[in-house]
C-alpha positions in Angstrom: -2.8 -2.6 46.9 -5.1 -4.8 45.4 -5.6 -5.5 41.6 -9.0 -5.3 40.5 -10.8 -5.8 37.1 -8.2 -8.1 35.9 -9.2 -10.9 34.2 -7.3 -14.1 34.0 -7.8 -16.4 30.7 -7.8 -19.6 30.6 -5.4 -21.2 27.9 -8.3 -22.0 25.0 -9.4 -18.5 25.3 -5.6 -17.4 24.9 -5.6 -19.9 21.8 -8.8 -18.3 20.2 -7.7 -14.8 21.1 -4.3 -15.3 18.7 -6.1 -17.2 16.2 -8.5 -14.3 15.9 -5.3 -12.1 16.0 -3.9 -14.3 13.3 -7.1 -14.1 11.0 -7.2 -10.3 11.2 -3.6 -9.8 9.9 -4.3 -12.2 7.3 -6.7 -9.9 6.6 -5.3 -6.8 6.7 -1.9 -8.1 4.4 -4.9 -9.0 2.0 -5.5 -5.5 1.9 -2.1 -3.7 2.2 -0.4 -5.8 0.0 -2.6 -5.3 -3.6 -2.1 -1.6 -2.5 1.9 -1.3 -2.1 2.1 -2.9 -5.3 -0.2 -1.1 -7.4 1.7 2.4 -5.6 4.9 0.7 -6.8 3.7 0.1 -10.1 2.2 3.3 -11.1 5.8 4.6 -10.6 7.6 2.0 -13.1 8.2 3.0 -16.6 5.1 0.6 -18.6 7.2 -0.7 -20.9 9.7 -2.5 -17.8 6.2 -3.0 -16.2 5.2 -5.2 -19.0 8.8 -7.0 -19.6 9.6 -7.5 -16.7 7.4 -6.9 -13.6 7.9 -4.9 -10.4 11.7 -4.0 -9.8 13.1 -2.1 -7.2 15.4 -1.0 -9.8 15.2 2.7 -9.0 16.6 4.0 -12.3 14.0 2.7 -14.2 11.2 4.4 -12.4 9.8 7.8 -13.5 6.9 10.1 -13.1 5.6 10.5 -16.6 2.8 8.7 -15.9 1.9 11.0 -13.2 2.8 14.0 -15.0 0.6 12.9 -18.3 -2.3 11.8 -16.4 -2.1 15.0 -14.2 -1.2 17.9 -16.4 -2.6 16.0 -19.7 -2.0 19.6 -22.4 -0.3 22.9 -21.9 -3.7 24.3 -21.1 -3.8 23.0 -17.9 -1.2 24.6 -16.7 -2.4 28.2 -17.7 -5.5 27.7 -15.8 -3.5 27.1 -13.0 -1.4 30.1 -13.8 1.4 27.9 -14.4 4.5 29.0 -16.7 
């Protein structure tokens, strides 16, 4: 059986292939990066935030930030027929 459609590449396209490669995950960690830690952050308590920066310290994160910025009065959760 024969192979067909396959192209073989020569060793500068294999070398411009992987530097393209290379570009485009520089690219994307560019990207992901900024995002884990701002995910990350929005879970620390401000006040650690501040001091000391991004710690993996899981004590010392929380969810009031969430909960005030979602469910800012009491009001909010009537209308959701929340008790």
């Amino acid at each position: 059986m024969k192979q067909q459609g396959l192209i073989r590449l020569s060793y500068r396209d294999r070398i411009i292939l992987n530097f393209g490669y290379l570009l485009l995950a520089l690219f994307v960690l560019a990207i992901v990066v900024p995002m884990v830690y701002i995910v990350v952050a929005s879970f620390i308590d401000p006040v650690t935030l501040q001091n000391k920066g991004i710690t993996f310290d899981f004590a010392k994160w929380t969810l009031t930030r969430h909960i005030n910025e979602c469910f800012p009065t009491r009001q909010f959760g009537r209308a959701l027929r929340m008790r």
